[in-house]
N, C-alpha and C positions, 0 to 999 in steps of 0.2 A: 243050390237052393232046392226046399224041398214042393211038391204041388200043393197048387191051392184045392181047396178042398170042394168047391164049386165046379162044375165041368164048363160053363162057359168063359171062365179064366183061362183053362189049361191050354200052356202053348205062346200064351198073351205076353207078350212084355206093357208095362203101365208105369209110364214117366208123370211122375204127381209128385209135386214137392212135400215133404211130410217130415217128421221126426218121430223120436222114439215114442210118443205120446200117443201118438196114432196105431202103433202096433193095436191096442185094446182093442179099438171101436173094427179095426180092418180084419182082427182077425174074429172075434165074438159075431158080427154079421157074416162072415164066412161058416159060419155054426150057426148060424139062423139064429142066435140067440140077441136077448136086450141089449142096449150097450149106451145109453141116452145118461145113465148114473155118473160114464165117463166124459164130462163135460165141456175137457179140452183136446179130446180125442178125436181125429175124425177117420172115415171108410176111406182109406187111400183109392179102394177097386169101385168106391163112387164115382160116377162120372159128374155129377152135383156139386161134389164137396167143391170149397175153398183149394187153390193150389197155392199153397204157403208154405212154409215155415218160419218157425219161431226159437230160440234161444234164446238165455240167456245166464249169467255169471255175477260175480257178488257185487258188481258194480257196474253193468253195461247189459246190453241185450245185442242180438242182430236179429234181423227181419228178411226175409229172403221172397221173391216174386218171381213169375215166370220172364219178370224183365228187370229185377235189378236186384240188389244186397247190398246191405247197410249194417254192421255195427255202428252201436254208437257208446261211448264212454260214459257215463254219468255224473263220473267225477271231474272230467274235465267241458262237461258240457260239450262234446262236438262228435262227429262221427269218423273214425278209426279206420274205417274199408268202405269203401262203395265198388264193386263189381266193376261197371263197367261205368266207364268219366266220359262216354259219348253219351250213353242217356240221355236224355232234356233232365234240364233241371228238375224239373215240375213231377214226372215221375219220381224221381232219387227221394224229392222232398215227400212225396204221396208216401212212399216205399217209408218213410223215417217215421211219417205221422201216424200210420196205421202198425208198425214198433212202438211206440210212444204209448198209443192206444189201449192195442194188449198187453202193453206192460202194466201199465194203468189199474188193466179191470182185474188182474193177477194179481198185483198186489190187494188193490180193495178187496178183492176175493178174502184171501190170506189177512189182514186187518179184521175181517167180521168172525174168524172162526178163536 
């Protein structure tokens, strides 16, 4: 891997849950430059940001936290992987509803354009 371009990274390892969507905003702020255009992007090397991740596939999503992961199928209405089955419930279900959520504001997204 190559340096980051900031000298207060260099050296740093940065465990943040993120996906390919986030390169934008993570690297564009490592250039001091704007990056607010990419609006589902976020600064991995934020210590602020959200630690998430998100996917999804033509029929399902997964949702990913520092404490649990959830696919869920759409077509069959139910969820396909949970990470880890000692969780409390209550998270898993948290972990499904905040999937659910931005899958939600994604699609409305994608519906207005």
């Amino acid at each position: 891997m190559g340096d980051v371009i900031k000298p207060e990274y260099r050296g740093k390892q940065i465990s943040k849950l993120g996906n390919q969507t986030d390169i934008a905003a993570t690297l564009l702020a490592q250039l001091n430059l704007p990056h607010q255009q990419f609006e589902w992007s976020k600064d991995l090397l934020n210590p602020y940001s959200n630690d998430f991740a998100f996917f999804d596939w033509d029929n399902g999503f997964g949702y990913m936290t520092p404490q649990q992961a959830v696919s869920y199928d759409n077509s069959g209405q139910r969820m396909i992987y949970v990470r880890n089955k000692q969780t409390p419930e209550s998270i898993t279900n948290k972990t499904l509803l905040y999937g659910k959520a931005f899958m939600q504001q994604i699609y409305t997204e994608y519906l207005a354009y």
